[in-house]
N, C-alpha and C positions, 0 to 999 in steps of 0.2 A: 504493500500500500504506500510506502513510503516513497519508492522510488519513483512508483505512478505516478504519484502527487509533485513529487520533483520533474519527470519528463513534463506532463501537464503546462509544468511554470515556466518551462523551457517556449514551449510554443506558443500559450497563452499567458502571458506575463500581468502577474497582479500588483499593484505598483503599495500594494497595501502589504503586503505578503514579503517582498522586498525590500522594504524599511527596514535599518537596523531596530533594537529593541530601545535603543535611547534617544529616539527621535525624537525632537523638539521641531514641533509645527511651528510657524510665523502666522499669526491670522491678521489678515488688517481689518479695521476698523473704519466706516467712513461715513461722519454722519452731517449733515446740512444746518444741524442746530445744535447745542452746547450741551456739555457735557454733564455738568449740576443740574439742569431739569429732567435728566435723564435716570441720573441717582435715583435724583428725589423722587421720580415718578416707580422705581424698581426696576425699571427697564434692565439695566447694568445686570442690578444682581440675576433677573429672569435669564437673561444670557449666560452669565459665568454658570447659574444652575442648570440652563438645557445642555451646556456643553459637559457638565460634569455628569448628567446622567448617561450620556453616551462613553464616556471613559476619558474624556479631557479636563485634565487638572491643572490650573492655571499656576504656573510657575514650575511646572513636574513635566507634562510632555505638549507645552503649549504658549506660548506668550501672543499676548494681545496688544499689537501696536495701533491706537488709538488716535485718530484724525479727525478735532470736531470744526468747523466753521463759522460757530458761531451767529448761522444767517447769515454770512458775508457769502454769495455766488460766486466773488472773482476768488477766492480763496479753494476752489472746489477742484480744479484743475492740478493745481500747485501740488495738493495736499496726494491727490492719486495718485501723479507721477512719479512722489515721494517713495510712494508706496511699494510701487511698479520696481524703483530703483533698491527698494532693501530687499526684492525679491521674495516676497512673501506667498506665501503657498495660496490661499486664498483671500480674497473680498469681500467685508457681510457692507451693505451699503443700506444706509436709512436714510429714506427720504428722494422723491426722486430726480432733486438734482446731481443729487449724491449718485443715483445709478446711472446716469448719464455719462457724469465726468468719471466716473469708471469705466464704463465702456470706451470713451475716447480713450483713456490710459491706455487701455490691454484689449486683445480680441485672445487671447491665451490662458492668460490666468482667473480661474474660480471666481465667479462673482456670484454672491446669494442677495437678492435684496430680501429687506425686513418686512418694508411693505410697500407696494406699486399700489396705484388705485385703479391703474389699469394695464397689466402688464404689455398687452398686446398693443391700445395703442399709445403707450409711453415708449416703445420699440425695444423694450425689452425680451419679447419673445415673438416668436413667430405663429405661435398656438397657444394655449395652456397648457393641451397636453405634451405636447412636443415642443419644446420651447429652441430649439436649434440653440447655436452661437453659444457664448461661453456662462452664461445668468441663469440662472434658477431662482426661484424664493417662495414669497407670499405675497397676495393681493388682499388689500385691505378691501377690494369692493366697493368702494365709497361710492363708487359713479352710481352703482344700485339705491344704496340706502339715501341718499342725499334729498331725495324727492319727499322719505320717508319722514324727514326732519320736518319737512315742510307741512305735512298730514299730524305728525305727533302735539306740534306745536299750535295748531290748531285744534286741537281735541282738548288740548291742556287750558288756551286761551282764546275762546269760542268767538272773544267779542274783537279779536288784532284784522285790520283793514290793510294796514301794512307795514313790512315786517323790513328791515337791514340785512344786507350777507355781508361780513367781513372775508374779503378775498384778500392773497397777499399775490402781488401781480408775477412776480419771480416763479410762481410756480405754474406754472404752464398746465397742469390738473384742473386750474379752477376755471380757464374759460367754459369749458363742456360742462363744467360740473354747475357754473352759474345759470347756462342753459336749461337743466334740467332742475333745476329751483325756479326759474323765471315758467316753465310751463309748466309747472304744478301749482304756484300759485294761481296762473292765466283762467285754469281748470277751477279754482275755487274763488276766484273775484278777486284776487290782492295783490296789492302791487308792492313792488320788491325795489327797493334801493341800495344798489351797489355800493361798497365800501373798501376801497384800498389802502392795506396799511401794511409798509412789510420794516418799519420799523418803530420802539415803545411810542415813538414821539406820535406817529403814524396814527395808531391807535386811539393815544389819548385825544388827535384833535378829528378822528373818525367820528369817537363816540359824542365830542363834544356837539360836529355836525347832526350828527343821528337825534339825540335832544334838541337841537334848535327845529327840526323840523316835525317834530312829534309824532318819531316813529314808534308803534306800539311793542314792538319785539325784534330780538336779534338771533340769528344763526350765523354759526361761524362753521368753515369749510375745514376740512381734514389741511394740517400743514404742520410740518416740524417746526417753522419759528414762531408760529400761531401758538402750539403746543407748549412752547418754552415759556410764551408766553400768561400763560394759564391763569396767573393768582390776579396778574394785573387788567387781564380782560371780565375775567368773573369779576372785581373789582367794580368797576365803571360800571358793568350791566348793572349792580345794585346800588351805586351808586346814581344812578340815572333813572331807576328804578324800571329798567326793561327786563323780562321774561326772557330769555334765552335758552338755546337747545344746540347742544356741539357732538362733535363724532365721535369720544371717548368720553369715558366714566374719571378720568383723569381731572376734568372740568368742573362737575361736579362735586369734585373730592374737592375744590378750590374754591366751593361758592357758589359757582354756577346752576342754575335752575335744573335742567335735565341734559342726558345724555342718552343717545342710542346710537351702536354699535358693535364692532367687534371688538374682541380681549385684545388690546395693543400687546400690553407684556408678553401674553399669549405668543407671539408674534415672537418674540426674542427668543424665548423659551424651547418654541417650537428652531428656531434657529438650528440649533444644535444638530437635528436631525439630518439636514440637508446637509450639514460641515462632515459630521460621519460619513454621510455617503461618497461623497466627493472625495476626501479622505483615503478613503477604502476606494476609491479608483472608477467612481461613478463617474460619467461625463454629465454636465450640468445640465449641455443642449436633452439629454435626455430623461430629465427629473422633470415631471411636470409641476406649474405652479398650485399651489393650494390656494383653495378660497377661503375664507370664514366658513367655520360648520355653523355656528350661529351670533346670534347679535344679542346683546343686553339694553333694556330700557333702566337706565339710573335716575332717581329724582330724588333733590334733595328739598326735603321737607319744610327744614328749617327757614332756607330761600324763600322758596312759596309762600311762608305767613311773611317773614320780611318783604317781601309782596306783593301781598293782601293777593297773591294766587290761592285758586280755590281748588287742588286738584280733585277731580272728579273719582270717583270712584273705581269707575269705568280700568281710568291711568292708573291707579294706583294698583287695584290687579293686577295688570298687566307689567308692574314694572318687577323685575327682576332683584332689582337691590331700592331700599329708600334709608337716605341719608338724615337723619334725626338732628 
């Protein structure tokens, strides 16, 4: 059996199987938004944990070299090539400009993104399930649920005419995705005021806008520096005293009124998996992308009477987790 298994490796070579035993992987890191809301959100730790359940121990047979941008876009480039040049075995990329400026980097080396919202057409893959070229990962799906934000928030606050979308223009996701908010409202009578902020300042003088004109409620679209964002967006919505509804439970862990969608950490977590595979000599073009198996509705309670939101009953079933 022994020898079998040796001839075998002779003609079909496993590049997993050929490692010595003290290999130390290089993983790079590549993310669009800063590295403290990412902590703070567990992200971090969800990855160091999905890689540890597969058998990678960080500082044992693994180091993690780490490239955040802080929302700077001209920084994204720089940070890949970096990457490219220490030779690291694979790519996990969050965010997708973060997957982009990797692909420019490498057409060679492993790229897993964390989350696309649309893998296929951010040109990350060719199919789902065949995803070609060198990328594999996860799809946040947002393009789906986005409409849904639109439907929730109205269930929640029956009487809003028109509602804000904070877009951050840099991300190239949000003009379709504003698309399909603008004809979900169209469908239910509301009209929808676009909002560009892709810096804090940005924000504060968005929402300031958004109040002068007496918008009754805000959603905000899936985006890594939106995300980093979090305490100071939840912030002004209550401050302003607007209702709001965002893509993760992250937001509302911040203040923010409700959240529906996918487990983001989730997302990290599951990382690990695709790193194995690859790893052990999978080609990426052939790992298909995952969707969301399912979505979470988050509301936080406390919000709602700070205000004077009445949720309905209806929501509160329905929601998955409520924030006291």
């Amino acid at each position: 059996m022994v020898f079998a298994l040796s001839a075998a490796a002779l003609v079909f070579p496993l590049p997993s199987f050929a490692q010595p035993a003290n290999k130390i992987w290089r993983l790079g890191l590549l993310d669009f938004g800063s590295r403290k809301p990412m902590v703070d959100a567990g992200r971090h730790a969800a990855l160091i944990e999905g890689l540890r359940e597969r058998g990678y121990v960080e500082g044992k047979n693994f180091v993690l070299e780490e490239r955040y941008a802080d929302g700077n876009m001209d920084r994204l480039d720089g940070f890949a090539a970096e990457l490219v040049r220490q030779k690291v075995d694979l790519i996990l990329t969050q965010g997708n400009a973060a997957g982009n400026a990797a692909k420019r980097a490498t057409t060679t080396i492993p790229l897993v993104a964390i989350s696309s919202s649309n893998p296929v057409r951010d040109g990350f893959a060719a199919s789902l399930a065949r995803p070609g070229g060198n990328m594999t990962g996860m799809s946040t799906a947002t393009d789906d649920t986005v409409q849904k934000l639109v439907e929730l928030l109205g269930v929640a606050v029956p009487k809003i005419k028109r509602f804000a979308v904070i877009t951050n223009p840099a991300n190239l996701a949000h003009a379709p995705m504003l698309l399909r908010v603008q004809e979900a409202a169209k469908q239910t009578g509301k009209q929808v005021l676009p909002v560009s902020a892709r810096t804090p300042e940005e924000i504060e003088r968005g929402f300031a806008a958004i109040a002068r004109q007496r918008i009754d409620a805000v959603i905000i679209l899936v985006d890594t520096f939106l995300s980093s964002q979090r305490a100071q967006i939840a912030g002004l919505a209550l401050k302003h005293r607007l209702p709001s509804i965002y893509p993760f439970a992250i937001y509302p862990e911040a203040g923010g009124l409700m959240s529906y969608g996918a487990d983001f950490n989730d997302n990290f977590r599951r990382a690990g998996i695709f790193v194995d595979k690859i790893l052990k000599g999978e080609k990426p073009g052939n790992i298909p992308f995952e969707q969301p198996m399912r979505y979470y509705l988050v509301i936080n309670r406390k919000t709602a009477n700070a205000l004077g939101v009445k949720i309905n009953n209806e929501l509160l079933t329905r929601a998955d987790r409520i924030i006291e």
